[in-house]
C-alpha positions as CSV (number, residue, x, y, z in Angstrom):
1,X,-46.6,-34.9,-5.8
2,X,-49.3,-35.3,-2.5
3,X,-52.9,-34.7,-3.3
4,X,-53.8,-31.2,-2.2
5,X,-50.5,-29.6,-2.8
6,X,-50.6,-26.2,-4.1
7,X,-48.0,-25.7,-7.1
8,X,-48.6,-22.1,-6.9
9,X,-47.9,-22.6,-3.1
10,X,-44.4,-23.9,-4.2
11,X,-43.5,-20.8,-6.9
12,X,-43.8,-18.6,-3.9
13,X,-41.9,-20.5,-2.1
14,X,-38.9,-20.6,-4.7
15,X,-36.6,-17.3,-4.0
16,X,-35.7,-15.3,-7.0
17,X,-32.1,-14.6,-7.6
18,X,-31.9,-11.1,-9.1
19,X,-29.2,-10.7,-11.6
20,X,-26.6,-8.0,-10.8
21,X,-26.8,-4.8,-12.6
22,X,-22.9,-4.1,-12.6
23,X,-20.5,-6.8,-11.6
24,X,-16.4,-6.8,-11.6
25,X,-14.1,-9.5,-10.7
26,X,-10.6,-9.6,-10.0
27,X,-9.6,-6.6,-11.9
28,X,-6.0,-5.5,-12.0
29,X,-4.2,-2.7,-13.3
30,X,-0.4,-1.7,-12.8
31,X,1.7,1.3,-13.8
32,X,5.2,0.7,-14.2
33,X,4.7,-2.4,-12.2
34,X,2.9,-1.1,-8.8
35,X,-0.5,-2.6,-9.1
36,X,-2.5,1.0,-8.1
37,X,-6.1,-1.7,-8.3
38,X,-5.1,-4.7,-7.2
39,X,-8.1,-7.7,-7.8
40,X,-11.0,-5.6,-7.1
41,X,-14.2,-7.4,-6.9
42,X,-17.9,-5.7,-6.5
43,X,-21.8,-6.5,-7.0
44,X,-23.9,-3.8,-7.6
45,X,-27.6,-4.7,-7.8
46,X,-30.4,-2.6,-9.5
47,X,-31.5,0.7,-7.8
48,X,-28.6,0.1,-5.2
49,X,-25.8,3.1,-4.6
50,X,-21.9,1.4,-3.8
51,X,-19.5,4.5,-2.5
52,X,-16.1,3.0,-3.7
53,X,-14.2,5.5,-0.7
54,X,-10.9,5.9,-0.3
55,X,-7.8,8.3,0.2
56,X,-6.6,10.2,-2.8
57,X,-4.3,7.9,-4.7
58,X,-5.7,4.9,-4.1
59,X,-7.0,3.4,-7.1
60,X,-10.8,4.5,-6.9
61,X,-10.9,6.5,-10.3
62,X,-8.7,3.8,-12.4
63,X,-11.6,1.2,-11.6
64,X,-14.3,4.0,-12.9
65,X,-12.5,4.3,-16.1
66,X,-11.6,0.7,-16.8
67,X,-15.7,0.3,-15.9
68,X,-16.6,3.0,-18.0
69,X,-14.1,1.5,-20.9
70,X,-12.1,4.3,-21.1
71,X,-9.1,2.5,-19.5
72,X,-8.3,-1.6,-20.3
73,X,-7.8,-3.6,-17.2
74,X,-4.5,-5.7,-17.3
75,X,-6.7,-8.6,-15.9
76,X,-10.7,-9.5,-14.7
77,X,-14.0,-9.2,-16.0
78,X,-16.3,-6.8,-16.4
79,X,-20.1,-8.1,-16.2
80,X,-23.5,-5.7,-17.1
81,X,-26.9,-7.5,-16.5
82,X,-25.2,-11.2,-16.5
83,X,-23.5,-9.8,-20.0
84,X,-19.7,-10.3,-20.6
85,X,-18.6,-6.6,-21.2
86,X,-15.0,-6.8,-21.0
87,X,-12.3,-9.1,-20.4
88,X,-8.7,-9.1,-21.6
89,X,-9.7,-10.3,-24.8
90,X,-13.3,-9.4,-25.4
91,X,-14.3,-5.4,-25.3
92,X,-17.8,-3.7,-25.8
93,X,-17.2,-0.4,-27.0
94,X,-17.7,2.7,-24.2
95,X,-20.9,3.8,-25.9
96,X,-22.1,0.4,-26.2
97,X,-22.2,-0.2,-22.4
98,X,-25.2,1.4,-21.4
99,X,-23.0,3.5,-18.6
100,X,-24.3,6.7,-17.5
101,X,-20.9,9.2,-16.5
102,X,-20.6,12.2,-14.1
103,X,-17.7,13.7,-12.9
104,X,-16.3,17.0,-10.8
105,X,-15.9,19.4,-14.0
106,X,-19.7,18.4,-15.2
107,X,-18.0,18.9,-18.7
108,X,-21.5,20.6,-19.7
109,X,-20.9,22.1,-23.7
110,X,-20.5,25.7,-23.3
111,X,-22.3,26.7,-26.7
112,X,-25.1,24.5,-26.4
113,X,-28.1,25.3,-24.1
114,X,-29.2,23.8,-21.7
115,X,-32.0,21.9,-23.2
116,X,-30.0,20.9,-26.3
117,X,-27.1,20.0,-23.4
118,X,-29.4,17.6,-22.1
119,X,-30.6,16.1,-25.8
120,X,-27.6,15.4,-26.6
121,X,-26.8,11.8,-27.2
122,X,-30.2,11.2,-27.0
123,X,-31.8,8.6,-30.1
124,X,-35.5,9.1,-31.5
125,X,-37.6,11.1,-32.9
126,X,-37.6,15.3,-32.3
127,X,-40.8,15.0,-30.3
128,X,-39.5,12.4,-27.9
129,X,-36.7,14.0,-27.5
130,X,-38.5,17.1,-26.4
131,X,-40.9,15.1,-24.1
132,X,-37.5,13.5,-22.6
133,X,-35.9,16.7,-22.1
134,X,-39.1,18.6,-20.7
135,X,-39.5,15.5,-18.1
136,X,-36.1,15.5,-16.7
137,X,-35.6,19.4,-16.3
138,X,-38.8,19.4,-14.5
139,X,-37.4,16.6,-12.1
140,X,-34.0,18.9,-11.8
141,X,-36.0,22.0,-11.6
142,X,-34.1,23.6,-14.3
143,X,-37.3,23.7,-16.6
144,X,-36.9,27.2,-16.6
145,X,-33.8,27.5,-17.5
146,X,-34.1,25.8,-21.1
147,X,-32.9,27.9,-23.0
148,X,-30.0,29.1,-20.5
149,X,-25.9,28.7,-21.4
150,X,-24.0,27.1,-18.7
151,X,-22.5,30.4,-18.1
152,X,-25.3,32.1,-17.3
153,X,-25.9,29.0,-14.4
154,X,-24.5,28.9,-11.1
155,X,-22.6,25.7,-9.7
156,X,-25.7,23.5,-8.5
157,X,-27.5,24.7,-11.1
158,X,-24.7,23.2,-14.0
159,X,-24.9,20.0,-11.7
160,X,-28.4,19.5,-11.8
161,X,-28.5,19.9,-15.5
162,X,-25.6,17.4,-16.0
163,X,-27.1,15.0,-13.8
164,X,-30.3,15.0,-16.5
165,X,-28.3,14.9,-19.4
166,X,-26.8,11.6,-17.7
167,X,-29.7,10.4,-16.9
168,X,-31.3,11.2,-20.3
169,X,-30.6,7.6,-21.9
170,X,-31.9,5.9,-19.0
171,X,-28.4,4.8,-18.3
172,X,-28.7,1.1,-16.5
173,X,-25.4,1.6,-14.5
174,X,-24.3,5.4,-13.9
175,X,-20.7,5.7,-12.5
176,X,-19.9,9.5,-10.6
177,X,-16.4,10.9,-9.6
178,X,-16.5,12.8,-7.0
179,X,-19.3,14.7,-8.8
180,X,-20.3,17.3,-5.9
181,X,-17.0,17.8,-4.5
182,X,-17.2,21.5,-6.6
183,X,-20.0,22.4,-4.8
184,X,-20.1,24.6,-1.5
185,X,-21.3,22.9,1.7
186,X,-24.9,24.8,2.0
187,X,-25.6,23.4,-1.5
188,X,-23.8,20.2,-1.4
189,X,-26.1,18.1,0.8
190,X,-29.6,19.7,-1.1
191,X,-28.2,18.2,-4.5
192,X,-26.8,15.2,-3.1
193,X,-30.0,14.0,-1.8
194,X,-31.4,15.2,-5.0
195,X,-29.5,13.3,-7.3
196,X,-30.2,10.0,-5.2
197,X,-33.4,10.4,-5.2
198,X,-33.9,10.7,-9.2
199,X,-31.3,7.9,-9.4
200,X,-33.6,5.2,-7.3
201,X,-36.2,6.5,-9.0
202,X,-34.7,5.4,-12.5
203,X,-33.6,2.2,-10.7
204,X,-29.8,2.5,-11.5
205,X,-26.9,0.7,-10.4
206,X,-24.6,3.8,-9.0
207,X,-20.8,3.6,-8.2
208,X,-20.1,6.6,-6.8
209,X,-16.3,7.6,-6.3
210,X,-15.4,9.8,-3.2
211,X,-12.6,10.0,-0.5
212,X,-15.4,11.8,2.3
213,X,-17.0,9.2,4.7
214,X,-19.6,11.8,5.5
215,X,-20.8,11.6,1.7
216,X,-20.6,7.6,1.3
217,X,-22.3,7.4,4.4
218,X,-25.3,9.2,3.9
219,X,-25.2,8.3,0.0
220,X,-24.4,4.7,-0.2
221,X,-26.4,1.5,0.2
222,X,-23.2,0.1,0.4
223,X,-19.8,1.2,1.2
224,X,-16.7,-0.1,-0.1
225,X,-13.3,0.9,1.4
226,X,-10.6,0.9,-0.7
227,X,-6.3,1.4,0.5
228,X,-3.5,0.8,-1.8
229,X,-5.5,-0.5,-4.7
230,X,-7.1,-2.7,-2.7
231,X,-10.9,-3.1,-1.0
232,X,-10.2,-3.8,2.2
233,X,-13.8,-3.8,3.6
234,X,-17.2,-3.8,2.2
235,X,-20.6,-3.9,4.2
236,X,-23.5,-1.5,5.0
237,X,-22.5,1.8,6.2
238,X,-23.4,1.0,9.5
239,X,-21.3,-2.3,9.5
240,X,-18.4,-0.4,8.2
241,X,-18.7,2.0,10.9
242,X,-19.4,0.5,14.0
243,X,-17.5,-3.3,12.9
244,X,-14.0,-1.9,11.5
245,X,-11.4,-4.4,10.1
246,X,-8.2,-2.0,11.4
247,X,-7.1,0.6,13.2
248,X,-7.0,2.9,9.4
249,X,-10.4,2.1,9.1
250,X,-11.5,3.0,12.6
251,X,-9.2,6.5,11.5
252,X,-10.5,7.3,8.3
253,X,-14.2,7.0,9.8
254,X,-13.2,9.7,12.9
255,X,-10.5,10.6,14.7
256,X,-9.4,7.9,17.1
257,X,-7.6,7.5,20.2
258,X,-5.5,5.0,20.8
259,X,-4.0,3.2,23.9
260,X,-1.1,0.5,23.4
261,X,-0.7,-2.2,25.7
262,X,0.6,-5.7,25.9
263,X,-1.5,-9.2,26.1
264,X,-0.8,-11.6,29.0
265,X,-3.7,-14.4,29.5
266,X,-5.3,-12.7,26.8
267,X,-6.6,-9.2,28.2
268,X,-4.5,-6.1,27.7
269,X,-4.2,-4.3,31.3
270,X,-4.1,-0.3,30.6
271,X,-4.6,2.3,33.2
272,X,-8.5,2.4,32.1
273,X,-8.5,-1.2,33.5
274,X,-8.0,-4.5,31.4
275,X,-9.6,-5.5,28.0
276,X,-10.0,-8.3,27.0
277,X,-7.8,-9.8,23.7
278,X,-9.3,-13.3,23.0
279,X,-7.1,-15.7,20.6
280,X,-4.2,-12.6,21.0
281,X,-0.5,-15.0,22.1
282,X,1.0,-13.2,25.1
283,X,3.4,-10.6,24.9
284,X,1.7,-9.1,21.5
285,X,1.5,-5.6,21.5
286,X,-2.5,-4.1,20.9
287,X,-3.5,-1.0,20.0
288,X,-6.8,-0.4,22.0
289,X,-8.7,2.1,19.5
290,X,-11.7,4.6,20.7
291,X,-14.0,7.4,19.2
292,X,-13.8,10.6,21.2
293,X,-17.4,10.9,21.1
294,X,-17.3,7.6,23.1
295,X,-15.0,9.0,26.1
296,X,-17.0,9.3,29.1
297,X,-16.2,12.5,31.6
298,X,-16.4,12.5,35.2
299,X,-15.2,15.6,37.8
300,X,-12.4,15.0,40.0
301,X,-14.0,14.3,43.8
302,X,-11.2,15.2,46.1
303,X,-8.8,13.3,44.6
304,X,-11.2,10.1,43.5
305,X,-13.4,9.6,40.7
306,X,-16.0,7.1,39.9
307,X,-16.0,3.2,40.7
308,X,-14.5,0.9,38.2
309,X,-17.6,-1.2,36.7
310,X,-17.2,-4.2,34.3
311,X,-19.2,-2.1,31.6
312,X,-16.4,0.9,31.8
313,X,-13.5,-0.1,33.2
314,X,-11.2,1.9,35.5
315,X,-11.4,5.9,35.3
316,X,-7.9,7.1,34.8
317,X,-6.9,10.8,35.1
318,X,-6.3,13.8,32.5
319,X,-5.8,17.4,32.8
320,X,-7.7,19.2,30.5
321,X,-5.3,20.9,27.6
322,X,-7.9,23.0,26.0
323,X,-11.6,23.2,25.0
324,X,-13.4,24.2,21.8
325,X,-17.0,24.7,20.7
326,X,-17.7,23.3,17.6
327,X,-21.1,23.6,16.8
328,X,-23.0,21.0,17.2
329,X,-20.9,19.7,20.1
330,X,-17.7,20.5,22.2
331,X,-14.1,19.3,21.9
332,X,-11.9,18.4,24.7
333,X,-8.5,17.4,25.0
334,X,-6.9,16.0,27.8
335,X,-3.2,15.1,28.9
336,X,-3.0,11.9,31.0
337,X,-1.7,11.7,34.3
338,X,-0.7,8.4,34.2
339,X,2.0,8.5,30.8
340,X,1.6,11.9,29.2
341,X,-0.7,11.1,26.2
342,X,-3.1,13.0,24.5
343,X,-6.8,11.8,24.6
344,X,-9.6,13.8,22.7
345,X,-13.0,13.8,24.1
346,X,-16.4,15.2,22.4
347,X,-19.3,16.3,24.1
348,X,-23.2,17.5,22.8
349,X,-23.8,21.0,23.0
350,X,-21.5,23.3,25.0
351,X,-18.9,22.2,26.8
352,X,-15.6,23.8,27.8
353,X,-13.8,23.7,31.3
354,X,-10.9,25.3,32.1
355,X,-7.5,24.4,31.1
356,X,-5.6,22.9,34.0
357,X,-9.1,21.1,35.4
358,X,-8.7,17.6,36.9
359,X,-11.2,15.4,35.1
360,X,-11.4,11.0,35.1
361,X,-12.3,9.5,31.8
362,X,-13.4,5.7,31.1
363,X,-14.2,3.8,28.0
364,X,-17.1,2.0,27.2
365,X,-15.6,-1.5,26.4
366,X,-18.5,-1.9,24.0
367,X,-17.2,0.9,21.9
368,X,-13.9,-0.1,22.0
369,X,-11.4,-2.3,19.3
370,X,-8.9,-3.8,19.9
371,X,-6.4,-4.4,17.0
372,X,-2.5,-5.6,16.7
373,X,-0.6,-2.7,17.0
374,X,0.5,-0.8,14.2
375,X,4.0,-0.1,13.2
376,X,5.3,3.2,13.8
């Protein structure tokens, strides 16, 4: 080694490759031969919150429970802290694996209070138990409720206290099915950044189940998408989002519209002008996909409505169908001129011209995908 070189220099220099927490790969399962998870793969890291999302049906709670050991995988690994848990051969027991659970239905014992609710399970002496049991109600501001039954709590009170009994073992991974979908809205967001909190807090590798995109996206570190047993992207919410893989994706996000065309010199030419289709072969039908909130309005000027531009296209003409206030922002639906089809347009704060109205609309081509088109 040169004179004069620093070997501490050279340690810092060396990057660290943290172990995963939680790791499956390739798992399988099939009923009655449809595969409902079909080679699942995922990485969960320390501290870091994966929304496995998804429609009803399609797989998400048959990879909790083969995780959670509760249901054997046909094939794959499972993988805790660089530790073989389970393969097709080789099973840890469920209480063995250090997996913390929560579901829907909290499943908090009704004759037990909510202090000894929280105890139990737990290992050591009476006094540590105690201190344990003080710390997290006080974290879930439930210490007053000790001595409470279940029945005597309300809804977000039952789930804060089963969130501290799951957390009571310091759980390394802790694995949660659709655990505030019980809850009413005012509540739901309250405990939900709650429970995250106290979870990074414990550093805990999370898999949390749900089929809402508004909960994996303000929840999750990571998001994966799963359809028909399989994950068909994965990324950071923001990726996910704003970088979808199809036109589903695009759909399950928001609702989308959608304008078919067909490619010729590889741009699509629609009546909002042409986009462009790179590496599409001619005469392949696209489905041109955009957000409503991404529809721009412009008013009808005799007739004519704003210049085409490279950044938006052509404006093409709608009728406006009907207008709703929503809230937070305004719906608007429009019929085109040009073939008859439905476009949806939303718009901040209020909103709502009269049905009949001549309006133009354009698309942003930067907010715009273009996909093959689907079938049917």
């Amino acid at each position: 080694m040169p004179d004069g070189f620093d070997r501490e220099h050279l340690r810092g220099l060396v990057t660290v490759t943290q172990t995963p927490r939680l790791e499956i790969r390739n798992l399988v399962r099939a009923f009655e031969g449809r595969r409902v998870v079909d080679d699942v793969s995922l990485t969960i890291m320390p501290g870091q919150v994966t929304c496995l999302l998804g429609p009803s049906g399609c797989g998400k709670s048959t990879t909790l429970r083969m995780i959670a050991g509760v249901e054997m995988q046909d094939s794959g690994e499972i993988w805790a802290d660089g530790q073989l848990v389970c393969d097709t051969v080789f099973r840890v027991p469920p209480e063995r694996r250090g997996i913390g659970l929560m579901f829907q239905d909290f499943a908090l014992f009704p004759h037990l209070t909510v202090a000894k609710n929280v105890a139990f399970g737990l290992s050591g002496s009476q006094e540590d138990k105690r201190a344990r049991v003080g710390e997290l109600l006080e974290r879930v501001d439930m210490a007053r409720h000790a001595e409470s039954y279940p029945h005597q709590l309300s809804g977000g009170e039952q789930q804060r206290v089963a969130l501290a009994r799951a957390l009571a073992p310091q759980p390394r991974i802790m694995l949660m099915d659709e655990p505030f979908s019980g809850l009413d809205n005012r509540l739901r967001d309250g405990i939900r950044d709650q429970t995250l909190t106290l979870l990074k807090e414990e550093d805990t590798a999370v898999l949390l189940v749900t089929h809402e995109p508004e909960e994996a996206m303000r929840m999750g570190d990571e998001i994966a998408l799963m359809r028909n047993g399989k994950i068909v992207q994965q990324g950071a919410p923001y990726n996910v989002y704003t970088r979808p893989v199809d036109r589903a994706t695009v759909s399950f996000f928001s609702d989308a519209n959608v304008v078919r065309a067909t490619v010729n010199g590889a741009l699509a030419n629609t009546a909002f002008g042409r986009f462009l289709a790179p590496g599409v072969a001619d005469g392949t039908d696209v489905d041109i996909v955009f957000r409503p909130q991404h529809v721009r309005i412009d008013f009808d000027r005799q007739g004519s409505g704003p210049l085409p531009t490279p950044s938006d296209g052509v404006a093409a003409r709608g009728v406006v169908v009907r207008a709703r206030f929503l809230g937070h922002e305004s719906l608007v639906e429009f019929r085109m001129e040009h073939d008859g089809s439905l476009v949806k347009a939303t718009v901040p704060n209020v909103f709502l011209p009269a049905a009949g109205k001549v309006m133009w609309l354009t698309i942003p081509r930067s907010r715009c995908f273009v996909f093959p088109a689907s079938r049917g």
